[in-house]
C-alpha positions as CSV (number, residue, x, y, z in Angstrom):
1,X,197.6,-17.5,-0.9
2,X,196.2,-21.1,-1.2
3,X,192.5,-19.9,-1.7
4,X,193.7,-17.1,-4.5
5,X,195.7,-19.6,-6.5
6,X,192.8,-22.3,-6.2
7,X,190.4,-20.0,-7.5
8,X,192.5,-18.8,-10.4
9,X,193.5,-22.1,-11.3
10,X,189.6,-23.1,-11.6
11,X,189.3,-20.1,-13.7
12,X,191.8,-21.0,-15.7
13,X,190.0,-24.6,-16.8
14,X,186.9,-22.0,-17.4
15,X,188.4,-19.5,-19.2
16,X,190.7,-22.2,-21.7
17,X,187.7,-24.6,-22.1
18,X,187.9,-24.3,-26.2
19,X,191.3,-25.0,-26.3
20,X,191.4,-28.1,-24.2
21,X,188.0,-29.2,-25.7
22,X,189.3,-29.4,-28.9
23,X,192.5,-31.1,-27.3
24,X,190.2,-33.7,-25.9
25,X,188.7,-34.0,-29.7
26,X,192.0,-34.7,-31.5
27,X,193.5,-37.0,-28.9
28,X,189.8,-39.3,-28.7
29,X,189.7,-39.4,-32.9
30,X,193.4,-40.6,-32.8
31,X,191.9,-43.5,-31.4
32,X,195.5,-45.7,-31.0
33,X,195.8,-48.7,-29.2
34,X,198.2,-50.7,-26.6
35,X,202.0,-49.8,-27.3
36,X,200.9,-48.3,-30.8
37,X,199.9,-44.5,-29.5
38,X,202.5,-42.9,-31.4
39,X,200.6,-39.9,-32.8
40,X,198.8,-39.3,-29.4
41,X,202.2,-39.5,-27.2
42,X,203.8,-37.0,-29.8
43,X,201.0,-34.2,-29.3
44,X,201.2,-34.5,-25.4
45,X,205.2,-34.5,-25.7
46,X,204.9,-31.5,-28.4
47,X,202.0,-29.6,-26.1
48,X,204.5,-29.9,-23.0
49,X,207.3,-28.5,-24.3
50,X,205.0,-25.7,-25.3
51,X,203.8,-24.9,-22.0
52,X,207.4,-24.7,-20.6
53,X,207.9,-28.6,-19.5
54,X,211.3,-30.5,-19.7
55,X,210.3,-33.9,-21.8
56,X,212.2,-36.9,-21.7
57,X,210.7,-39.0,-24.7
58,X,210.4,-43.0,-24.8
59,X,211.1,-43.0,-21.0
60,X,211.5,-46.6,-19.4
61,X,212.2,-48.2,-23.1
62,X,208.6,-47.6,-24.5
63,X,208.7,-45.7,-27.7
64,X,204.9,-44.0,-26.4
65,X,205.6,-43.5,-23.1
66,X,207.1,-39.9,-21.5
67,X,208.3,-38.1,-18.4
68,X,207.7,-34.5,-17.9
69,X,208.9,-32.1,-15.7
70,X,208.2,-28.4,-15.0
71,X,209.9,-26.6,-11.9
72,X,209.1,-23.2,-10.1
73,X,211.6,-24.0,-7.3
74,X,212.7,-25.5,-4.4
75,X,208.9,-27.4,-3.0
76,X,207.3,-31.0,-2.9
77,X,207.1,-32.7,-6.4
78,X,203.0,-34.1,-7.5
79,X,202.9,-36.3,-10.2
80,X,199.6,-36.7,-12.5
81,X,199.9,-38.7,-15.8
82,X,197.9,-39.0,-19.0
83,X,197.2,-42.7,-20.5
84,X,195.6,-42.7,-23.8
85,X,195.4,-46.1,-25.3
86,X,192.0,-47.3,-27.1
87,X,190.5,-50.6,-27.7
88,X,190.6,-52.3,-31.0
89,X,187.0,-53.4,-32.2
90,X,185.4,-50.4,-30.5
91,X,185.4,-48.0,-33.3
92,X,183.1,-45.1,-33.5
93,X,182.0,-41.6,-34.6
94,X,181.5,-38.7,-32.6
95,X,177.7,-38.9,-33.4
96,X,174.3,-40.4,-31.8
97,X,174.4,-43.4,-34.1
98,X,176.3,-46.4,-34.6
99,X,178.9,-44.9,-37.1
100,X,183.0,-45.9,-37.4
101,X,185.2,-43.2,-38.0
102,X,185.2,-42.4,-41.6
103,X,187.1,-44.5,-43.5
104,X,187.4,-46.7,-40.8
105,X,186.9,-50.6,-40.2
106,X,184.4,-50.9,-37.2
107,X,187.5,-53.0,-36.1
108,X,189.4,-49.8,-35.6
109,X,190.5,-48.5,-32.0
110,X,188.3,-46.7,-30.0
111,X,187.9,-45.1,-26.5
112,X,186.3,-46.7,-24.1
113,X,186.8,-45.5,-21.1
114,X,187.9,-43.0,-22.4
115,X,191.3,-42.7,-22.0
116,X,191.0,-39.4,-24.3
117,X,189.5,-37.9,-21.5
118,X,191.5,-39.4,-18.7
119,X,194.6,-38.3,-20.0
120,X,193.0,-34.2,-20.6
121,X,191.5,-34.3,-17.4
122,X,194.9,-34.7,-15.8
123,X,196.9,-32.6,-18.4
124,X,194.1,-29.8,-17.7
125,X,194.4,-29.9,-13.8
126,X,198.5,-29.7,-14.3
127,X,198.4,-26.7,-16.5
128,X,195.6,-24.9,-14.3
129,X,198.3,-25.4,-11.5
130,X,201.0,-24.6,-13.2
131,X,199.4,-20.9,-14.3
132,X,198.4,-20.5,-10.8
133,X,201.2,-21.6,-9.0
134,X,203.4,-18.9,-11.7
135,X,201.1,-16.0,-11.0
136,X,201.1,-16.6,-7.0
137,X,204.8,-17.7,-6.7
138,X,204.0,-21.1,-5.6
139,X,207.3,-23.1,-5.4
140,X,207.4,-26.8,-6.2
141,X,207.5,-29.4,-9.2
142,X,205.1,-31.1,-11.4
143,X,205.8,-34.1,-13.1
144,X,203.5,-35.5,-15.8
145,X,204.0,-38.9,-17.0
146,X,202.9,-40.7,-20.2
147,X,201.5,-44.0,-19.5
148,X,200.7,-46.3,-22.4
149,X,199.3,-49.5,-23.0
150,X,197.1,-49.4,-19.6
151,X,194.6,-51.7,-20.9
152,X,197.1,-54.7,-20.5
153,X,198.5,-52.7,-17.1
154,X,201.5,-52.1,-19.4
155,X,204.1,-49.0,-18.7
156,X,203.2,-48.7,-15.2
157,X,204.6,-51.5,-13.9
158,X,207.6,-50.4,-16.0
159,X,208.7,-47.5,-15.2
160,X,208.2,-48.2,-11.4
161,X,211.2,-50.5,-11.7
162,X,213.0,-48.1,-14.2
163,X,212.7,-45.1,-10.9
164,X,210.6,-42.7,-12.6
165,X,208.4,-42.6,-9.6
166,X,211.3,-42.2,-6.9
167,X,211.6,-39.1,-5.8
168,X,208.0,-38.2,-5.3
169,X,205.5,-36.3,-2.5
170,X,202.6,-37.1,-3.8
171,X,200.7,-38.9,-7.2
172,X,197.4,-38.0,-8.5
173,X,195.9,-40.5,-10.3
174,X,192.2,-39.7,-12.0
175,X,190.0,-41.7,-14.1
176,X,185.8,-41.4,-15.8
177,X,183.8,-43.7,-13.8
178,X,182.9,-47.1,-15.0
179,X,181.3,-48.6,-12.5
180,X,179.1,-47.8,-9.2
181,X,179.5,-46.7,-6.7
182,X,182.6,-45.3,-7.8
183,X,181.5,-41.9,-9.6
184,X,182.4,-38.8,-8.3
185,X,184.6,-39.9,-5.3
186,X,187.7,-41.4,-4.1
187,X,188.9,-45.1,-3.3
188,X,189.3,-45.4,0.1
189,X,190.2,-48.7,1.6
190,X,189.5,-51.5,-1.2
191,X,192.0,-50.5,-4.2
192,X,192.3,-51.9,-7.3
193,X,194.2,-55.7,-7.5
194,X,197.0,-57.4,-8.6
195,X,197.2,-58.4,-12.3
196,X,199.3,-60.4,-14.5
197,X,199.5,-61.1,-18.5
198,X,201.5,-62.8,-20.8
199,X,201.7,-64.4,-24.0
200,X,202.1,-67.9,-25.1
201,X,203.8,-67.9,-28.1
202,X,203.5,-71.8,-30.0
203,X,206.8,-72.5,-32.4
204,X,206.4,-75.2,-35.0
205,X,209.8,-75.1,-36.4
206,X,210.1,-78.4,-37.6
207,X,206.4,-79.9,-38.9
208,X,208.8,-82.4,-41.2
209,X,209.1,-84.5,-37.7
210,X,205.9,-85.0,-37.1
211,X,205.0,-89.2,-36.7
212,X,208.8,-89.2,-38.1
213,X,210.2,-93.1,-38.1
214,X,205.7,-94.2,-38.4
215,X,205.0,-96.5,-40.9
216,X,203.1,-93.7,-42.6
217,X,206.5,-92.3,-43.2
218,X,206.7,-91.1,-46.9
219,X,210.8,-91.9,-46.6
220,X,212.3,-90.7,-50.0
221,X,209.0,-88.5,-51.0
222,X,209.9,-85.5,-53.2
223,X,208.4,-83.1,-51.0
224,X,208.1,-82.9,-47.6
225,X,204.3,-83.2,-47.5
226,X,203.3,-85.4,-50.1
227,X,200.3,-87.1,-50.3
228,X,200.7,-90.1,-48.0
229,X,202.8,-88.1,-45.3
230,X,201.3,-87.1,-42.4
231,X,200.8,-83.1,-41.9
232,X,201.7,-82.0,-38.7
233,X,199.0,-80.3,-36.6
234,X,201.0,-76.7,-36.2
235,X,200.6,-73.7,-33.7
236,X,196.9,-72.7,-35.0
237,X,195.9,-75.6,-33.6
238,X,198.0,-75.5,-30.5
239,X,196.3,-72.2,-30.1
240,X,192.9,-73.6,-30.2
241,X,194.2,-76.6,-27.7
242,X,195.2,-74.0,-25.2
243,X,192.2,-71.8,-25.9
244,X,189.7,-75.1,-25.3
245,X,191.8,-76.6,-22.3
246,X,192.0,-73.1,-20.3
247,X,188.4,-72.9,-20.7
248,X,187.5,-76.1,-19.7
249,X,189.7,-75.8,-16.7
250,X,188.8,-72.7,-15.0
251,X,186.7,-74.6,-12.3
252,X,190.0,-76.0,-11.5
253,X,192.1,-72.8,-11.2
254,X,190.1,-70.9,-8.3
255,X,186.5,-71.6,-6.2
256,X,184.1,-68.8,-7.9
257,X,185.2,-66.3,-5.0
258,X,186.7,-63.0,-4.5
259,X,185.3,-61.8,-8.7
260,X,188.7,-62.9,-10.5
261,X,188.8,-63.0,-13.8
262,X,190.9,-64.3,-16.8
263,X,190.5,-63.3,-20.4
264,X,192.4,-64.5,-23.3
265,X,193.0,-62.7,-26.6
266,X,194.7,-64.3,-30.2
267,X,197.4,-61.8,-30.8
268,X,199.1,-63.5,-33.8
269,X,197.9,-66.8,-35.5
270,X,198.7,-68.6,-39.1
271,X,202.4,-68.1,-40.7
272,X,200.9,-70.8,-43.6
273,X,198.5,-71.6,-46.8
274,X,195.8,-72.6,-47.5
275,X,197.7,-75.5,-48.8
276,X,198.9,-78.9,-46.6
277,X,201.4,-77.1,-44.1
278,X,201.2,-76.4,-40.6
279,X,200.6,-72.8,-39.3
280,X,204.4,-72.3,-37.6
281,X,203.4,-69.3,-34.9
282,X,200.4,-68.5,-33.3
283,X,200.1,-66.5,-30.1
284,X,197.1,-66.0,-27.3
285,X,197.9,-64.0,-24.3
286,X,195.9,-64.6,-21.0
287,X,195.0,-61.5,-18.2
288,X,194.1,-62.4,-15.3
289,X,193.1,-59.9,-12.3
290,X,193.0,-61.0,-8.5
291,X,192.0,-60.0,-5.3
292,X,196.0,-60.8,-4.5
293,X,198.9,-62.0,-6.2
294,X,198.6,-66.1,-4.5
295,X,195.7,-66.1,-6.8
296,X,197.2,-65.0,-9.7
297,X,199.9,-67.5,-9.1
298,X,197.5,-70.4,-9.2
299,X,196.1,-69.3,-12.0
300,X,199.4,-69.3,-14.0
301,X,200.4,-72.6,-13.0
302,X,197.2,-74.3,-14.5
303,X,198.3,-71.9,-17.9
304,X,201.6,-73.3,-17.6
305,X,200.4,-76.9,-17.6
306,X,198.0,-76.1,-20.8
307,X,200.1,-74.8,-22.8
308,X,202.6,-77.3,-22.7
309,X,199.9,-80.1,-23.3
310,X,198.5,-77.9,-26.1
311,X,202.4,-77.5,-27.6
312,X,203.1,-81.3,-27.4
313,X,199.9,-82.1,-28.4
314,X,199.9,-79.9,-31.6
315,X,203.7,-80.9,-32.1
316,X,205.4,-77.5,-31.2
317,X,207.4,-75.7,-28.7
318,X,206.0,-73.2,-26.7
319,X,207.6,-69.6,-24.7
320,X,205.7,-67.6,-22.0
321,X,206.4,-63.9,-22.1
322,X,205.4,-61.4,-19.9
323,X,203.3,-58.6,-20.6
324,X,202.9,-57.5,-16.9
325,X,202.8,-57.7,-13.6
326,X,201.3,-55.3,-12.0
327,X,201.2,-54.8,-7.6
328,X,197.8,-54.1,-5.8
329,X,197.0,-50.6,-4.7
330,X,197.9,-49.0,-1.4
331,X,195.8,-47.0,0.1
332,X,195.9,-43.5,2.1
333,X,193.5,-41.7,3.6
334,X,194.9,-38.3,3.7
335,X,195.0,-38.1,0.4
336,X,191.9,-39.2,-0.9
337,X,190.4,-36.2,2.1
338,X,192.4,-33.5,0.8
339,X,191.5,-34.6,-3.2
340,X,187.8,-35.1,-2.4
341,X,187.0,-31.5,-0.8
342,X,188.4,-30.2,-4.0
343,X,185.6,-32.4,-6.1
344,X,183.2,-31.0,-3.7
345,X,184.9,-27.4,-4.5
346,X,184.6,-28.0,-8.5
347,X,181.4,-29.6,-8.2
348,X,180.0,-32.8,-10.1
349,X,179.9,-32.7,-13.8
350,X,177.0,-29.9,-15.2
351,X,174.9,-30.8,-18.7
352,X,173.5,-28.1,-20.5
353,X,171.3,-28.0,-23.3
354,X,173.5,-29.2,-25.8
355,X,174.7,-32.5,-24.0
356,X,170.7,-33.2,-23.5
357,X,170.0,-32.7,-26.7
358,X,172.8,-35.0,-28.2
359,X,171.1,-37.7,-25.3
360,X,167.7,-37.2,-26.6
361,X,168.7,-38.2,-30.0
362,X,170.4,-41.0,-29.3
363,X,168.0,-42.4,-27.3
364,X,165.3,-41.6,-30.1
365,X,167.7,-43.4,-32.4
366,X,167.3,-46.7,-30.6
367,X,163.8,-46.2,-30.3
368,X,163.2,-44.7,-26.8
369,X,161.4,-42.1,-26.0
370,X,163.1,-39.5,-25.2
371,X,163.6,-38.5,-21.5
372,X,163.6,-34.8,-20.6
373,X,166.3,-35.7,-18.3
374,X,168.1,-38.3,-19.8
375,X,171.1,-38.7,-17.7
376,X,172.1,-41.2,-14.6
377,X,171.4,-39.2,-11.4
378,X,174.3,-39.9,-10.0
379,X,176.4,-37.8,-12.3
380,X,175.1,-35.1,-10.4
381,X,176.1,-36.2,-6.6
382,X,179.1,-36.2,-4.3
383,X,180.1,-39.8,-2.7
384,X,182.2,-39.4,0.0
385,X,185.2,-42.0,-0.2
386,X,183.8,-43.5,3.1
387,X,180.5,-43.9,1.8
388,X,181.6,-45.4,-1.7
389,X,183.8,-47.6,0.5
390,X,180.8,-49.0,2.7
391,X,178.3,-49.2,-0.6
392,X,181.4,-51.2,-2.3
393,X,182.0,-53.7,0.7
394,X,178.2,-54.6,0.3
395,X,178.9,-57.5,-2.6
396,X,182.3,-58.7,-1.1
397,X,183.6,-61.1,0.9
398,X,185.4,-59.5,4.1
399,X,188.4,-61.2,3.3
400,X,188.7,-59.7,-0.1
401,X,190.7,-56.6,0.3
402,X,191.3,-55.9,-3.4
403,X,188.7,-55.4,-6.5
404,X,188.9,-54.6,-9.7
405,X,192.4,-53.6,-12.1
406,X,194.3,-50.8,-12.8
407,X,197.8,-49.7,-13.0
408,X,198.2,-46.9,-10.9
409,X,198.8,-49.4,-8.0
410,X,202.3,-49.4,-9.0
411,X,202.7,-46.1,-8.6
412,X,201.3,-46.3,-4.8
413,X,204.3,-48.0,-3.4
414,X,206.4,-44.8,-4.2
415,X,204.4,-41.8,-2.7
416,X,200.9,-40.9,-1.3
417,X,198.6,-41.6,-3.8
418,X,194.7,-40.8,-4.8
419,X,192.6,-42.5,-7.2
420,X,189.4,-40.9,-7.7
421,X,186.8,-41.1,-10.3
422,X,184.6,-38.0,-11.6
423,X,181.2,-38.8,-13.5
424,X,181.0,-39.7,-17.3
425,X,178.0,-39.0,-19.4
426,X,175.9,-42.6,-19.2
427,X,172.1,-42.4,-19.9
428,X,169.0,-43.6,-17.7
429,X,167.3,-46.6,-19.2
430,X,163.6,-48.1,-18.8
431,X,163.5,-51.2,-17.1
432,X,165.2,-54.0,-19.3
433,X,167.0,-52.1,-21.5
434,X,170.8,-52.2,-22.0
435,X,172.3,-49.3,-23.7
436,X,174.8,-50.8,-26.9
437,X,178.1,-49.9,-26.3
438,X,178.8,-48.0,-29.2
439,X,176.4,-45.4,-27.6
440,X,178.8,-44.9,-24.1
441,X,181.7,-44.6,-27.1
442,X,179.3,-41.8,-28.6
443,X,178.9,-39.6,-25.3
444,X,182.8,-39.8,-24.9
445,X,183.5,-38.4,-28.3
446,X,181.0,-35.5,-28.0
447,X,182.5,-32.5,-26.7
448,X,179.0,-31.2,-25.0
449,X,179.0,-34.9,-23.4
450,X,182.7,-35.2,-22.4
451,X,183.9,-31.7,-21.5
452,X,181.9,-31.7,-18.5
453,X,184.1,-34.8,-17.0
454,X,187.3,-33.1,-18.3
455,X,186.3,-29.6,-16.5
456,X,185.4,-31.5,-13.0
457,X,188.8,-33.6,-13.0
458,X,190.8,-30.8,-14.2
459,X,189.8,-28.1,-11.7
460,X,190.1,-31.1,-9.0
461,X,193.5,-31.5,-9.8
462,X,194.7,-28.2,-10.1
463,X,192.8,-27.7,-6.4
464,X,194.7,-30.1,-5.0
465,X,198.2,-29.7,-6.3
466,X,197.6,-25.8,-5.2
467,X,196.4,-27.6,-1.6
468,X,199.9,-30.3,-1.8
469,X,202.4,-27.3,-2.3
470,X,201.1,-25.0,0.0
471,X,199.3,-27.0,2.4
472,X,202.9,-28.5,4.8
473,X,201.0,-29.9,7.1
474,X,198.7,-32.0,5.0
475,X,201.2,-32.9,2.6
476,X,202.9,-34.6,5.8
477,X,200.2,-36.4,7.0
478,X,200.2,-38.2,3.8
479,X,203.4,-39.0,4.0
480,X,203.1,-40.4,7.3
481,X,200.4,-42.8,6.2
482,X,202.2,-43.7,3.5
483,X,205.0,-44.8,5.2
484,X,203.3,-46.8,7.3
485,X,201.2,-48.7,5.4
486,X,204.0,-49.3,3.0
487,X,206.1,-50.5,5.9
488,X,203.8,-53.1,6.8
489,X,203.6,-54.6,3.5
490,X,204.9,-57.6,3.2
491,X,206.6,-57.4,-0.9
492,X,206.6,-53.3,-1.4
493,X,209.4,-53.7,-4.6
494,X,208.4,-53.7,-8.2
495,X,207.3,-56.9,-9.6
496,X,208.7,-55.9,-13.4
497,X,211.3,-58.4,-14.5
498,X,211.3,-58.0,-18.2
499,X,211.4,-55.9,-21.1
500,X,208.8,-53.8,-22.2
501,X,206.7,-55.9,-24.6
502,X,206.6,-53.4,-27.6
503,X,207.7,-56.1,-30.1
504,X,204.8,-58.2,-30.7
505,X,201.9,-58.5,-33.5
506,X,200.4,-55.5,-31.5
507,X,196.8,-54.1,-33.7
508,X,197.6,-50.5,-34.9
509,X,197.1,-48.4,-38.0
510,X,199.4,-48.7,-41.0
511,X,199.9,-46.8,-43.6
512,X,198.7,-47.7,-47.3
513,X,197.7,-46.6,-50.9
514,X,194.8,-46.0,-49.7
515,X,195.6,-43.8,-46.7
516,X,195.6,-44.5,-43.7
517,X,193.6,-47.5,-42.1
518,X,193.2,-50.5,-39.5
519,X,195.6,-53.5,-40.0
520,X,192.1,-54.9,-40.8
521,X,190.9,-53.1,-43.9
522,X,187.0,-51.0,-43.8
523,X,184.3,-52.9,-45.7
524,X,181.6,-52.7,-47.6
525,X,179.6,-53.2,-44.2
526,X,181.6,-50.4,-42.6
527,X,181.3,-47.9,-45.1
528,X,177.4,-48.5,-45.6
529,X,176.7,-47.3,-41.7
530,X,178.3,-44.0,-43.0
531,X,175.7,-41.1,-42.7
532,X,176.7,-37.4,-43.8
């Protein structure tokens, strides 16, 4: 029965490629970012219920976020999950040239990634199940969740400690390579880290106070800032404090070892004039990612320490708030085995004329010449997860037994869990040439480009959700390994101790006279890299 319903669920991809294509299409050109994907998470909750799933909007607190649920009897329960959160400043047209989106500020979201195709990739692979399991009388459940915000490891974290992952048998977790050796294979040992961010919000509630009782004092003036009063410095400038300090003092957080990083962001800065008075909020939030969490706490501890030097120094308070705290992966074997001989079973993504045409143009465009076989070899071969493991262990230190960040490791501590990658379209270059990275945005906009990875992920999916409901045996050595390894961990509950960070100065689209548009308006600039 297993081999029937695998091969109609790969038909099923096939055979609804123009309908999920132009799914893929709608959700990329949405284009919304972190905890502002409101039009995206309402066409996956609307295209659920359509197929027959149960919905549970804003699940966990989070306005974008969803839980899905679609039953055909008593059977394990496999979880996949879209996420579909761009990244401001990354704007961009579904065309071979540097472009925005029309009407756009190159400011505007964009997909990476791409999430887009992340989150259709899994949705495709559930519905291609779902079909087969229907027609063959396969019994079980599939949950789909709706993950928002991953690019600051946001709902993840969150609705592990809400219990939306309790219950499970097994999680499916998929994403377009980024990086090799990681393209077209699983994770096998070395997961992705732990990773914490938060904001440091800077209050200067009462600038009148400033040098108060000084000589300088303008005592009796008729406004609080006259001429001869002292202005007090204010939270811009308690940003900027912070934003120096923390660079100066990253030698002092952690030896150059193990490839952490920490990047900062200004969410949030000015609340004043161009007149004599202090800016009264600014925020700039800090993400740091670590091979393990004693790392991480190191790193917040010299934070700490700046930002109060930067608040007393700038004559303000200053609040930490967390954005997240997300656990390292767990691994398991069993389940990147059974996942991987489906990949080998759909096969690694396939180009065809179209896609090496759209290549060849963009390549012309920046003045190459154009290759008759423009893409990255690799998009066309299998890795085995053991091999990807050993070429990835090549560049790291033995003790290291985490690298790199994502948020599915939250979801590992709950069931057996898989994480593999399937190739995106990324070109061949000549020898000192970096491709811009408006062009990778290009390829995963164009549906010749992008489909392919949606078609290889989807039909792996469905292959091995078919293979986890029917497959007892397999199913149960997965659990086995997962019990073990979880049992053995040393802090296996959810780190998430706060509220879902949906309330601040997030960037998103608004609404105007002019239509709609980026909180930062398009320019002249913008609309003169327009072509018809």
């Amino acid at each position: 029965m297993s081999d029937a319903a695998r091969t109609d669920a790969l038909r099923w991809v096939d055979e609804k490629h123009a309908d999920w294509s132009a799914w893929n299409s709608h959700i990329w050109h949405l284009a919304e970012t972190a905890w502002r994907e409101y039009r995206s998470a309402d066409w996956y909750v609307k295209r659920l219920r359509a197929e027959g799933f149960s919905v549970e909007e804003g699940s966990g607190g989070m306005p974008t976020a969803f839980s899905a649920t679609w039953t055909n009897g008593p059977g394990p329960t496999v979880m996949a999950y879209a996420e579909y959160d761009a990244v401001p400043g990354n704007c961009q047209a579904a065309v071979p040239w540097r472009q925005p989106r029309k009407g756009l500020s190159r400011f505007a979201g964009g997909h990476t990634d791409p999430h887009s195709a992340l989150g259709m990739g899994s949705l495709v692979g559930a519905l291609a199940a779902k079909a087969a399991m229907e027609k063959h009388n396969i019994t079980g459940t599939i949950r789909f969740m709706g993950e928002p915000a991953e690019k600051v490891r946001g709902s993840k974290p969150i609705h592990a400690a809400k219990g939306y992952y309790d219950g499970l048998d097994a999680i499916i977790s998929f994403h377009p390579f980024y990086m090799l050796p990681l393209c077209n294979t699983a994770r096998w040992d070395t997961h992705c880290g732990p990773y914490y961010a938060a904001i440091y919000e800077f209050l200067c509630e009462r600038p009148e106070t400033w040098l108060q009782g000084a000589v300088t004092d303008a005592a009796g003036a008729p406004i609080p800032a006259a001429h001869t009063a002292a202005r007090a410095p204010g939270a811009n400038d308690a940003v900027v404090a912070m934003y120096t300090l923390s660079k100066m003092m990253r030698d002092h957080m952690l030896p150059h070892s193990g490839t952490w990083t920490l990047n900062e962001t200004i969410l949030a800065s000015g609340q004043a004039t161009a007149d004599n008075l202090a800016a009264q909020m600014a925020m700039i939030m800090y993400a740091a990612r670590c091979p393990d969490v004693a790392m991480l706490k190191k790193i917040y501890a010299v934070l700490d320490r700046n930002a109060e030097a930067a608040a007393a120094a700038a004559h303000c308070t200053v609040k930490r708030h967390w954005v997240s705290k997300s656990k390292p992966g767990l691994a398991n074997h069993a389940m990147a085995e059974i996942t991987f001989r489906n990949l080998e079973r759909a096969g690694a993504p396939r180009y065809g004329e179209d896609a090496v045409k759209v290549a060849q143009q963009l390549q012309k465009e920046l003045g190459l010449e154009p290759m008759s076989q423009p893409f990255a070899d690799e998009l066309s071969q299998l890795v085995p997860p053991q091999e990807a493991e050993r070429r990835l262990r090549r560049d790291l230190p033995s003790w290291q037994t985490h690298y790199t960040s994502d948020d599915y490791t939250d979801m590992t501590w709950f069931a057996p869990t898989v994480r593999f990658y399937i190739g995106r379209a990324v070109l061949k270059a000549p020898p000192g040439f970096s491709y811009p990275e408006w062009a990778l945005n290009a390829l995963g906009g164009i549906p010749a480009t992008i489909d392919p990875t949606v078609a290889t992920a989807g039909k792996t999916i469905a292959g091995t959700i078919i293979d986890l409901m029917t497959d007892a045996s397999a199913l149960a050595r997965a659990r086995a390994e997962f019990r073990e390894r979880r049992a053995q961990a040393e802090d296996p509950d959810p780190w998430c101790d706060y509220v879902p960070p949906i309330d601040f100065p997030w960037p998103e689209y608004v609404e105007t006279p002019r239509g709609r548009e980026w909180w930062i308006p398009a320019t002249g600039v913008d609309r003169a890299m327009e072509r018809e």
